[in-house]
C-alpha positions as CSV (number, residue, x, y, z in Angstrom):
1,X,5.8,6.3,51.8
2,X,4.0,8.2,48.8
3,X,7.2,11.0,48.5
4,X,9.6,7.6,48.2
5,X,7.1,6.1,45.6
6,X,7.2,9.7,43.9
7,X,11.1,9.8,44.0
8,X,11.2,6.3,42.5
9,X,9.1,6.9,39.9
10,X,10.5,10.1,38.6
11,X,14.2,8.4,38.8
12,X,13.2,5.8,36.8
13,X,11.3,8.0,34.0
14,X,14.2,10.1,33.8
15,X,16.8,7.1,33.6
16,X,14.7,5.5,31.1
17,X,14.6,8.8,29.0
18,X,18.5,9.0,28.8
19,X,18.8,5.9,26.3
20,X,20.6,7.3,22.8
21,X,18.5,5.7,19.7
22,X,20.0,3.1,17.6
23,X,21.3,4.5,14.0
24,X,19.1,3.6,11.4
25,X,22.0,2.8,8.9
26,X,25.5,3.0,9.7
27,X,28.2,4.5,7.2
28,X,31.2,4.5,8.9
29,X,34.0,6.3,7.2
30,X,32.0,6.6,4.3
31,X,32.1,10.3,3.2
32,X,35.8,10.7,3.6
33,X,36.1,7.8,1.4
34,X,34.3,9.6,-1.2
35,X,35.8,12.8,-1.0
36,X,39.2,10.9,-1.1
37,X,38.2,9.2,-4.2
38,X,37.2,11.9,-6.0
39,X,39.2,14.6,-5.4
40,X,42.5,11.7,-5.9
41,X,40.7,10.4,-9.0
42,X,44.6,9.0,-10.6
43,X,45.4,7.4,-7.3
44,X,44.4,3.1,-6.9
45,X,40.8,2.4,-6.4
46,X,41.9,-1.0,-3.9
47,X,42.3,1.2,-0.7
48,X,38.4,2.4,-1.5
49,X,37.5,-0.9,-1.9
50,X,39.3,-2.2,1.5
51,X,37.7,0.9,3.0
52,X,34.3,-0.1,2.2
53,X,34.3,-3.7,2.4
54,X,35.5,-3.0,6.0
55,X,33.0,-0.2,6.4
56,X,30.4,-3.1,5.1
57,X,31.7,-5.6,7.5
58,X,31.8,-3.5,10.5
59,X,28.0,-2.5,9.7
60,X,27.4,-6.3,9.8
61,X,28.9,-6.9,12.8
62,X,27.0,-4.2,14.1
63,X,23.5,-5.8,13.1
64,X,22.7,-2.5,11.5
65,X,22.0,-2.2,7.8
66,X,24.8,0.1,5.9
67,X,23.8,3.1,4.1
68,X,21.8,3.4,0.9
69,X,24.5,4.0,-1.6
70,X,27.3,2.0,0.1
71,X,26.8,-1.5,-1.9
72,X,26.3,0.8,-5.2
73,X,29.5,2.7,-4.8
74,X,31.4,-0.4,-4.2
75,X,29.9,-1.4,-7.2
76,X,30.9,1.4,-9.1
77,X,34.6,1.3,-7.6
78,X,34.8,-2.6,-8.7
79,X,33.9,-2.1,-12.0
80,X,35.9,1.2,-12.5
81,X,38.7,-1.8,-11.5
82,X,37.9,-4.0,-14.1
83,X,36.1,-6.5,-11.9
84,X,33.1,-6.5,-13.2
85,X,30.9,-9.7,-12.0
86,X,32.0,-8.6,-8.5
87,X,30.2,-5.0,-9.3
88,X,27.7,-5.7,-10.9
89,X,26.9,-8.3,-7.8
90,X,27.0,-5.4,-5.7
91,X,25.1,-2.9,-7.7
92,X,22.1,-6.1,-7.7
93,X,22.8,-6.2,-3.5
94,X,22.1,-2.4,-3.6
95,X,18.8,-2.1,-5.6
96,X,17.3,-5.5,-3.5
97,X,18.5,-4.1,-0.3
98,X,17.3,-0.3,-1.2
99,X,14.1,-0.5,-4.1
100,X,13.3,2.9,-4.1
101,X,17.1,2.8,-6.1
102,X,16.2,0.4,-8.7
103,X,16.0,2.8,-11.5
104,X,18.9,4.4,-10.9
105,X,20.5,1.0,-10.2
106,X,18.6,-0.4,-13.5
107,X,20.8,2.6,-15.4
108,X,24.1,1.7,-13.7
109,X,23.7,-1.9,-15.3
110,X,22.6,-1.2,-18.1
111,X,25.5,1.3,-18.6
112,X,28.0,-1.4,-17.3
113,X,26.7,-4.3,-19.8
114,X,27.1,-2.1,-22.6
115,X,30.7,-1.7,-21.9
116,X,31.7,-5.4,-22.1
């Protein structure tokens, strides 16, 4: 009776010990988005911005947070398009979402009011 209890108990420590963690943030194709952009830096900036508002999406449909840097970079790319309220909404969504980026963020605005 004890050597089944024993069995028992070790199979369900180690079963419980194989669950993977949950990502803390989730960036999707992110990185290859980036390198694409900047290494193609003549080519459209819309297939960046369809890459990342699904990226974005996905990360909501998820229920896990996207990356620091992902709402900033959209940003960035909508601007660089000549849509500017839509950016700078984003760059706001990134330094609420992410703090720690406000004066980096506060530096991105600033730099994208002065260029009305």
């Amino acid at each position: 009776m004890q050597l089944k209890l024993l069995v028992m108990l070790l199979t369900l420590a180690a079963l419980t010990g194989c669950q993977s963690t949950r990502p803390l943030y989730d960036y999707g194709p992110y990185q290859e988005s980036l390198y694409s952009h900047f290494k193609n830096e003549d080519s459209s900036l819309q297939p960046d911005i369809d890459a990342l508002e699904k990226t974005l999406a996905k990360s909501a449909a998820k229920n896990i947070p996207a990356g620091p840097g992902l709402h900033a970079h959209l940003g960035y790319l909508y601007i660089q398009s000549g849509q500017r309220d839509t950016g700078l909404a984003y760059l706001q969504k990134e330094k609420a979402l992410y703090p720690e980026s406000a004066r980096f963020i506060d530096f991105l605005l600033k730099n994208a009011k002065a260029g009305q």
